[in-house]
PDB file of N, CA, C and O in Angstrom, chain B, residues numbered from 101:
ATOM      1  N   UNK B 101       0.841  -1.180   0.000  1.00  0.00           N
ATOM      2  CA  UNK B 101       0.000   0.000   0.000  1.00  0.00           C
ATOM      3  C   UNK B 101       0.885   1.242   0.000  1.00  0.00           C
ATOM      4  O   UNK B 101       1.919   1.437   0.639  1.00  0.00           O
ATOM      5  N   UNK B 102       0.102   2.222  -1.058  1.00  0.00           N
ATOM      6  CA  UNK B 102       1.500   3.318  -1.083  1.00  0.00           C
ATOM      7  C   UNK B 102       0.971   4.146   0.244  1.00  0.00           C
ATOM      8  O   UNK B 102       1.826   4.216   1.127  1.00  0.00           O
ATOM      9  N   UNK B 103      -0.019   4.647   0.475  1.00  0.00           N
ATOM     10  CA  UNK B 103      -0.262   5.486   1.548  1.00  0.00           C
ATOM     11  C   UNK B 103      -0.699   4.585   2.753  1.00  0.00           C
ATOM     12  O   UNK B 103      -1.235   3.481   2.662  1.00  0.00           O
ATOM     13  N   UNK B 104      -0.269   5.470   4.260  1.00  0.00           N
ATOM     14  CA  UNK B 104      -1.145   4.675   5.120  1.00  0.00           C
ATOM     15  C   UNK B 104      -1.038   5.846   6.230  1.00  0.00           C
ATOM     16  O   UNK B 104      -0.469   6.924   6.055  1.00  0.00           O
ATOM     17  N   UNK B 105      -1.563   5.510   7.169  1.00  0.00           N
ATOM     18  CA  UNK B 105      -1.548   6.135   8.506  1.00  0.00           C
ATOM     19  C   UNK B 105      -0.701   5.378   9.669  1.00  0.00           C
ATOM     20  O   UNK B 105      -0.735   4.158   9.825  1.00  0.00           O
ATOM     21  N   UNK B 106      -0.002   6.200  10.394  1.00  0.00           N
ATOM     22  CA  UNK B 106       0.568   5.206  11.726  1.00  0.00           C
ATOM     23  C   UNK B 106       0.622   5.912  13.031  1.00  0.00           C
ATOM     24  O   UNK B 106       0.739   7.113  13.272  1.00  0.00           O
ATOM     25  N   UNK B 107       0.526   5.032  13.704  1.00  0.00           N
ATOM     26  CA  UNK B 107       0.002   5.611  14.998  1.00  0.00           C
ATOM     27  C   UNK B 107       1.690   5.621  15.491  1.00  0.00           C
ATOM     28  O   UNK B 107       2.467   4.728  15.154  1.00  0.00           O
ATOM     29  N   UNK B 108       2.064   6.740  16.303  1.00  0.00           N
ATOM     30  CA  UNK B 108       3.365   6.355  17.318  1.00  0.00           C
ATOM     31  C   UNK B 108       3.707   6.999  18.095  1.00  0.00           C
ATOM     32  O   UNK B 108       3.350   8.096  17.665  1.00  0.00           O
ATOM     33  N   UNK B 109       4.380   7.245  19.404  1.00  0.00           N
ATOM     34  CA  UNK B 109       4.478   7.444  20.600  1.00  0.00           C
ATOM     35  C   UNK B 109       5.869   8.624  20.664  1.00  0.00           C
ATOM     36  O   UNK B 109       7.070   8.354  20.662  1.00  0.00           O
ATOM     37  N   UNK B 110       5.294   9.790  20.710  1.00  0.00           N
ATOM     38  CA  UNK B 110       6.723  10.754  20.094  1.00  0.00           C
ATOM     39  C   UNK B 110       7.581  10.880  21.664  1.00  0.00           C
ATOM     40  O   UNK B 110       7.399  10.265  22.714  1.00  0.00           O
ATOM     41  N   UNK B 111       8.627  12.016  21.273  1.00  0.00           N
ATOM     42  CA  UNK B 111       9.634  11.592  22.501  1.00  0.00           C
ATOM     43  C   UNK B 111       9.026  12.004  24.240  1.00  0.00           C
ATOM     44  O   UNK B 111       9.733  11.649  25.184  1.00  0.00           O
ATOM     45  N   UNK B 112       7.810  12.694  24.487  1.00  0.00           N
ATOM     46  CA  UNK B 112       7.417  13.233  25.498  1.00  0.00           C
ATOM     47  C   UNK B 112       5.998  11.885  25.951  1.00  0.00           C
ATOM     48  O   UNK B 112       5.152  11.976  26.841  1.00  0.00           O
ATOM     49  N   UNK B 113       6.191  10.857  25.049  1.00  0.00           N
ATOM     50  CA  UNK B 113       5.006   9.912  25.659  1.00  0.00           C
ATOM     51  C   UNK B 113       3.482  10.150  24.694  1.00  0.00           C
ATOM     52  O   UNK B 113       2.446   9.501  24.838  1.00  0.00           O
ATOM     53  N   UNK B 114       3.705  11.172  23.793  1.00  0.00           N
ATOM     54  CA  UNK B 114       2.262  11.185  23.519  1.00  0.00           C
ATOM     55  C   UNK B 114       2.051  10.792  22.423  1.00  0.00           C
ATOM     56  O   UNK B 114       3.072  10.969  21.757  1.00  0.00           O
ATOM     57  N   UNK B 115       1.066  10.223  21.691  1.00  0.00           N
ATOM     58  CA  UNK B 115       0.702   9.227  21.057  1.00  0.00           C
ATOM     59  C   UNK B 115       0.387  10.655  19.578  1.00  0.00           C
ATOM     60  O   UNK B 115      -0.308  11.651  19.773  1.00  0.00           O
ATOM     61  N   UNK B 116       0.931  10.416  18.557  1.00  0.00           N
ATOM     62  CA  UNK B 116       0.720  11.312  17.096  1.00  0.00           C
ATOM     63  C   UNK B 116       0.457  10.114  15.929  1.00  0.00           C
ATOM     64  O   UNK B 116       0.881   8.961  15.851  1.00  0.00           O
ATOM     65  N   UNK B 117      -0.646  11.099  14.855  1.00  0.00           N
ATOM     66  CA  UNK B 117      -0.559  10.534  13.537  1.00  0.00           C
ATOM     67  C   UNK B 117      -0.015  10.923  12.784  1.00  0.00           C
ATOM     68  O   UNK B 117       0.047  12.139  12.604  1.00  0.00           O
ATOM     69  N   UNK B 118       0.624  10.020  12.007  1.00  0.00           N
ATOM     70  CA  UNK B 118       1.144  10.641  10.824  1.00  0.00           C
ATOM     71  C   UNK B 118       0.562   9.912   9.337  1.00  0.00           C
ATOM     72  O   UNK B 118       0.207   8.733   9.344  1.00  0.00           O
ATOM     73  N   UNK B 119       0.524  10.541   8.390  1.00  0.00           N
ATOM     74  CA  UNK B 119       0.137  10.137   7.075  1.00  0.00           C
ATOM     75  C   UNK B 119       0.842  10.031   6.225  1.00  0.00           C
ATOM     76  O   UNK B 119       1.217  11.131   5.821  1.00  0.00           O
ATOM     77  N   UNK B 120       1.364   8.981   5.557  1.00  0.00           N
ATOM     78  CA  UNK B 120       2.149   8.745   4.322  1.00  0.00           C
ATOM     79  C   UNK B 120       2.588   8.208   3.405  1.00  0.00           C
ATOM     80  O   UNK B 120       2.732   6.986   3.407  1.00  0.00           O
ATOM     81  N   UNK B 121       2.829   8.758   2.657  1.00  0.00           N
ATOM     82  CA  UNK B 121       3.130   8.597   1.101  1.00  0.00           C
ATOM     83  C   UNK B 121       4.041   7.833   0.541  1.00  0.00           C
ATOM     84  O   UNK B 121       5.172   8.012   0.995  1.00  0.00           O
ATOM     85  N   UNK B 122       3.899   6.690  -0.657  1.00  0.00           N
ATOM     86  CA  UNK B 122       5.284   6.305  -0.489  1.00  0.00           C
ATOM     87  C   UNK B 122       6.625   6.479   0.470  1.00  0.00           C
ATOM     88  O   UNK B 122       7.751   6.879   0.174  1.00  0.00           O
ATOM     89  N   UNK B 123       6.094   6.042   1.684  1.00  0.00           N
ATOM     90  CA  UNK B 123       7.492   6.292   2.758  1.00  0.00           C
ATOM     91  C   UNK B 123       7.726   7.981   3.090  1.00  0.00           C
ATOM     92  O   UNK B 123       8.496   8.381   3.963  1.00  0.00           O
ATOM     93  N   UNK B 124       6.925   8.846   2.237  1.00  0.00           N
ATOM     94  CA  UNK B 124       7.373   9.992   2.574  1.00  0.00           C
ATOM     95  C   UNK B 124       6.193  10.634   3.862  1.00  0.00           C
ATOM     96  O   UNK B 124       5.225  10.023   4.314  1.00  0.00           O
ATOM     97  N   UNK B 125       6.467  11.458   4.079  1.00  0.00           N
ATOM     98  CA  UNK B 125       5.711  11.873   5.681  1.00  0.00           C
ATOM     99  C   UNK B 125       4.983  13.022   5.279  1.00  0.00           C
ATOM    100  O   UNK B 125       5.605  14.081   5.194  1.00  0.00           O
ATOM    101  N   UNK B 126       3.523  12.990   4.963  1.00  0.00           N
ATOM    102  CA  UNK B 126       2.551  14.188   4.382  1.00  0.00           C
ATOM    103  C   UNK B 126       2.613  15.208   5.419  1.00  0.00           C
ATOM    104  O   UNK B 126       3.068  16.338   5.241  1.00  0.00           O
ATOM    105  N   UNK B 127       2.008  14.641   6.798  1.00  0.00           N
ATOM    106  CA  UNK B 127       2.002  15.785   7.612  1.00  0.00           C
ATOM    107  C   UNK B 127       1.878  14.536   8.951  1.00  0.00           C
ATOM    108  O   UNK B 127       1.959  13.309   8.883  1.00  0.00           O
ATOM    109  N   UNK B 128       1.625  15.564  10.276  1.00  0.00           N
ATOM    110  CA  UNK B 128       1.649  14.995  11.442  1.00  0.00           C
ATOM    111  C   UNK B 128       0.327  15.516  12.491  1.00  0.00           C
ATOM    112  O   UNK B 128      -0.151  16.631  12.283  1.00  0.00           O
ATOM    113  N   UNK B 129      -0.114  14.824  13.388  1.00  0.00           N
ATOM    114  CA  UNK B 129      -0.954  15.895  14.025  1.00  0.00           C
ATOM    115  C   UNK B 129      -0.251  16.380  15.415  1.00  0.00           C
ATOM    116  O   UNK B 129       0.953  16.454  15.661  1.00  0.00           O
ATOM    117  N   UNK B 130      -1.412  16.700  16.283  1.00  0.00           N
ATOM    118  CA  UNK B 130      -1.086  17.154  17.651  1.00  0.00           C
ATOM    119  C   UNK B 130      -0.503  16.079  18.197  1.00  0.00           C
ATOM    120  O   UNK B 130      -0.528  14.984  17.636  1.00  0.00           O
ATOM    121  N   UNK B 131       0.033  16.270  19.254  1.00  0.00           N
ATOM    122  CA  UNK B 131      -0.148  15.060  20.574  1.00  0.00           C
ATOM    123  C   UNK B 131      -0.884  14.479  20.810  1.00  0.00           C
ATOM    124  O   UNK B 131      -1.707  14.636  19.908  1.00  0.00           O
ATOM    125  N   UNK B 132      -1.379  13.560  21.732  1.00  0.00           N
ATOM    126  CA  UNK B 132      -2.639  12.709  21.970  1.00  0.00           C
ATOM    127  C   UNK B 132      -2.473  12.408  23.331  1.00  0.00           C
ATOM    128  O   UNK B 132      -1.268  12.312  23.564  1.00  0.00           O
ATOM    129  N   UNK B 133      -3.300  12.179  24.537  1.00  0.00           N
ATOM    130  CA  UNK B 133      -2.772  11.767  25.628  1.00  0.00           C
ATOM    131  C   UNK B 133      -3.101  10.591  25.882  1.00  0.00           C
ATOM    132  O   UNK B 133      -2.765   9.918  26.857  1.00  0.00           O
ATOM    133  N   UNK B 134      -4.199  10.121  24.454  1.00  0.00           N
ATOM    134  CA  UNK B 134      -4.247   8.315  24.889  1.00  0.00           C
ATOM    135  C   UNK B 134      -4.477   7.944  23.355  1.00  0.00           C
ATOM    136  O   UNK B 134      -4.921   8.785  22.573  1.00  0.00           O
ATOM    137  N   UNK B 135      -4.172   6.719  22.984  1.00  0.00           N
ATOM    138  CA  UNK B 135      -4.196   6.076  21.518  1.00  0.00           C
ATOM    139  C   UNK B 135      -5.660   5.952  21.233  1.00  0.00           C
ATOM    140  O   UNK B 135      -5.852   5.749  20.034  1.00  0.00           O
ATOM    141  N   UNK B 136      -6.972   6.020  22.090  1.00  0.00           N
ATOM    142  CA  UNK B 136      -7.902   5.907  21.006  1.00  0.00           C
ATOM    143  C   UNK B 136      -8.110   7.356  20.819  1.00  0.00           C
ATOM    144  O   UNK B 136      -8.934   7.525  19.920  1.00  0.00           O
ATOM    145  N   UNK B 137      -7.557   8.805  21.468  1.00  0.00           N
ATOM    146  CA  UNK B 137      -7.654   9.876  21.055  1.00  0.00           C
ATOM    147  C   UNK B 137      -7.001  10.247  19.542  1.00  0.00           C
ATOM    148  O   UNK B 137      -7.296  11.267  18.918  1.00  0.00           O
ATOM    149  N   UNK B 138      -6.269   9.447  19.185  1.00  0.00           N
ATOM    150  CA  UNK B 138      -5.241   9.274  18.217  1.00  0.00           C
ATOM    151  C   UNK B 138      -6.098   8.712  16.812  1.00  0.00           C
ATOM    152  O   UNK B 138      -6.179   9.352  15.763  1.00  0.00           O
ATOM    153  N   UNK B 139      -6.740   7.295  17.078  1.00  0.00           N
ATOM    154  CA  UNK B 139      -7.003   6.549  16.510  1.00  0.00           C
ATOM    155  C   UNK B 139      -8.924   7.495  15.752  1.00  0.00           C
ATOM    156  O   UNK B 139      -9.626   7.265  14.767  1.00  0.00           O
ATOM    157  N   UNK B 140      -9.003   8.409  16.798  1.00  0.00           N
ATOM    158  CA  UNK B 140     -10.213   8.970  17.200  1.00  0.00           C
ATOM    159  C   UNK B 140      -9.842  10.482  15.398  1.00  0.00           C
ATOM    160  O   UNK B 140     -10.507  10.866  14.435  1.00  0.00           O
ATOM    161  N   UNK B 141      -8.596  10.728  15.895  1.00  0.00           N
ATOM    162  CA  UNK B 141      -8.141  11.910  14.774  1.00  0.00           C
ATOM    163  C   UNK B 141      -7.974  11.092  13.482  1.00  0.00           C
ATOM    164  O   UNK B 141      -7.982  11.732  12.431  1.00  0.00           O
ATOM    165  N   UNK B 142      -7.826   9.780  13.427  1.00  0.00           N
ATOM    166  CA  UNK B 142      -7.714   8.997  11.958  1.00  0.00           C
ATOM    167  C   UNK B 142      -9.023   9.193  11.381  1.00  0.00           C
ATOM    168  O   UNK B 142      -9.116   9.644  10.239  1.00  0.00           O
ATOM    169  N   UNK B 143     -10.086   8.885  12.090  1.00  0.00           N
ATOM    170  CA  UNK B 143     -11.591   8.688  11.552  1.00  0.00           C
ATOM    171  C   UNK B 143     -12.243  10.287  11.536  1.00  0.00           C
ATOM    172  O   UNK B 143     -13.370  10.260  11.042  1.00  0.00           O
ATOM    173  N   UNK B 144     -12.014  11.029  11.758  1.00  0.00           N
ATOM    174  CA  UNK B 144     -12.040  12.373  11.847  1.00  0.00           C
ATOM    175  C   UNK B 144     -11.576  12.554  10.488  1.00  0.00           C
ATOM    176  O   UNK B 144     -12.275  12.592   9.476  1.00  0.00           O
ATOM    177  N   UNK B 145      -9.975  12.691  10.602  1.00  0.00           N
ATOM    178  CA  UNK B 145      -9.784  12.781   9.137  1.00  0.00           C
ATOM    179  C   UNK B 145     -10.179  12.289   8.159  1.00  0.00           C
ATOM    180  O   UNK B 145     -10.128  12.944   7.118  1.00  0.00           O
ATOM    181  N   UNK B 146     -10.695  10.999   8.162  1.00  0.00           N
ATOM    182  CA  UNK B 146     -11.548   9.948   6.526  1.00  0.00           C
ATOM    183  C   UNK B 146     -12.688  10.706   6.576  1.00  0.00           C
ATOM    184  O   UNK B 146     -12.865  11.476   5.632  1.00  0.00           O
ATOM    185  N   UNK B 147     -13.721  10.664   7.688  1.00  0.00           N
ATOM    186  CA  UNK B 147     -14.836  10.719   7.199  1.00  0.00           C
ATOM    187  C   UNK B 147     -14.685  12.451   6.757  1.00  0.00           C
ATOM    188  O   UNK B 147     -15.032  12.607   5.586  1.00  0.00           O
ATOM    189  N   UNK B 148     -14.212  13.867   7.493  1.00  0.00           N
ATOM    190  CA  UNK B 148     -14.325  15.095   7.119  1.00  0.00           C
ATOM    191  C   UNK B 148     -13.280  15.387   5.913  1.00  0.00           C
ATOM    192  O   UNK B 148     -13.494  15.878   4.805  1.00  0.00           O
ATOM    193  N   UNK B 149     -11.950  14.871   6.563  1.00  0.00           N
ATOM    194  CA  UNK B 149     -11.115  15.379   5.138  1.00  0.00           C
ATOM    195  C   UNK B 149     -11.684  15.613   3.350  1.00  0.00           C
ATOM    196  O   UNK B 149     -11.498  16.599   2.637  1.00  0.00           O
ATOM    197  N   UNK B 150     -12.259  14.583   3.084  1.00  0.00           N
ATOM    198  CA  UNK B 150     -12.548  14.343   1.429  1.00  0.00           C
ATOM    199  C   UNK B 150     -12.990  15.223   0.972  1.00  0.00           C
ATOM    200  O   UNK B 150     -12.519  15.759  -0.031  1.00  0.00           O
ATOM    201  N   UNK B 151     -14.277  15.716   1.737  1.00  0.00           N
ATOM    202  CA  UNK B 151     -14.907  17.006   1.279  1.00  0.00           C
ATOM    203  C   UNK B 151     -14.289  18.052   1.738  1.00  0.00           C
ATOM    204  O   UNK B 151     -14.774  18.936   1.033  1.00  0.00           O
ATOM    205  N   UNK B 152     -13.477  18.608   2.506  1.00  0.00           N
ATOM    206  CA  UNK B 152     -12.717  19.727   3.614  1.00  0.00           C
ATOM    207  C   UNK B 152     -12.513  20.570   1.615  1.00  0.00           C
ATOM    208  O   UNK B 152     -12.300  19.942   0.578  1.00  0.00           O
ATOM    209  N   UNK B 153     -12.695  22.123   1.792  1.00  0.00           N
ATOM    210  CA  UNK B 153     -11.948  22.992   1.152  1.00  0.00           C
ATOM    211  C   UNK B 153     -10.884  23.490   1.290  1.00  0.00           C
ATOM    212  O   UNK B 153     -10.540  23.846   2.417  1.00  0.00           O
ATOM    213  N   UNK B 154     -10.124  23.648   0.292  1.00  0.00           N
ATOM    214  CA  UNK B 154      -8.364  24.222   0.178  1.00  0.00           C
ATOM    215  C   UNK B 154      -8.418  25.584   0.445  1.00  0.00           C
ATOM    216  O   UNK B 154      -9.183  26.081  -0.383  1.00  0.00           O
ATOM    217  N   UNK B 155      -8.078  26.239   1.027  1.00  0.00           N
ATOM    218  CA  UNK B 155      -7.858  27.479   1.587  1.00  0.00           C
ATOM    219  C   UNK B 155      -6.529  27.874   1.371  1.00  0.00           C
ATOM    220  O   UNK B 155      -5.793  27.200   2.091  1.00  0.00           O
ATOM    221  N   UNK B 156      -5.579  29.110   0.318  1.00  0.00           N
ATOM    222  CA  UNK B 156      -4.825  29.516   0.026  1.00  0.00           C
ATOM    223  C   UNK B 156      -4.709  30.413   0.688  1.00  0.00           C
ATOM    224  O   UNK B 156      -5.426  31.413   0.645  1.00  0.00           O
ATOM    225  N   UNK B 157      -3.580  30.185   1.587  1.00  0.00           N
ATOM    226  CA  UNK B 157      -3.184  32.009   2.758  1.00  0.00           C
ATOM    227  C   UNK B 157      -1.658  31.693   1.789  1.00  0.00           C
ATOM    228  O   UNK B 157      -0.882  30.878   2.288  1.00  0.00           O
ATOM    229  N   UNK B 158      -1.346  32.206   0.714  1.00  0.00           N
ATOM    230  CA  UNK B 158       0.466  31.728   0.472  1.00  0.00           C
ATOM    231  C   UNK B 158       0.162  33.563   0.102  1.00  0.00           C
ATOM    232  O   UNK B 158       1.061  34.384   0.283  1.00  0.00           O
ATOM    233  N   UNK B 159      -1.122  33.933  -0.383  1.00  0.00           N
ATOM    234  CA  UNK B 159      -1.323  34.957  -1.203  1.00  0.00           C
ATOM    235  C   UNK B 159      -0.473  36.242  -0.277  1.00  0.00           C
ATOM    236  O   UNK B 159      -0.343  36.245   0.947  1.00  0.00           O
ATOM    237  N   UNK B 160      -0.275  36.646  -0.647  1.00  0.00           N
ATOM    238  CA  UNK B 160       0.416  38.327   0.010  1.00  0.00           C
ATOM    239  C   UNK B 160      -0.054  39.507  -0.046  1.00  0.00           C
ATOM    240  O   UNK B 160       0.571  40.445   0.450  1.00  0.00           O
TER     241      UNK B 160
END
């Protein structure tokens, strides 16, 4: 599978997602203070992401 999600435990104990791409790392989220809070931001992201609008702030 080229993309996936993974759950993992960063250096302060708290549980982050990350999303990615062929091995590459799309983005990351917050902290988490427990894994189904974590697991809780995966399904958050499927079901809202798809439809979510792109919002351009690059403009000046």
């Amino acid at each position: 599978m080229a993309h996936k999600f993974e759950i993992y435990k960063d250096k302060a104990g708290e549980y982050r997602v990350r999303f990615k791409y062929n091995s590459e790392v799309m983005f990351s989220t917050e902290g988490y203070s427990s894994k189904a809070s974590a697991q809780n931001a995966i399904e958050s992201i499927k079901k809202n992401g798809p439809g979510a609008p792109v919002e351009d702030n690059s403009q000046a």
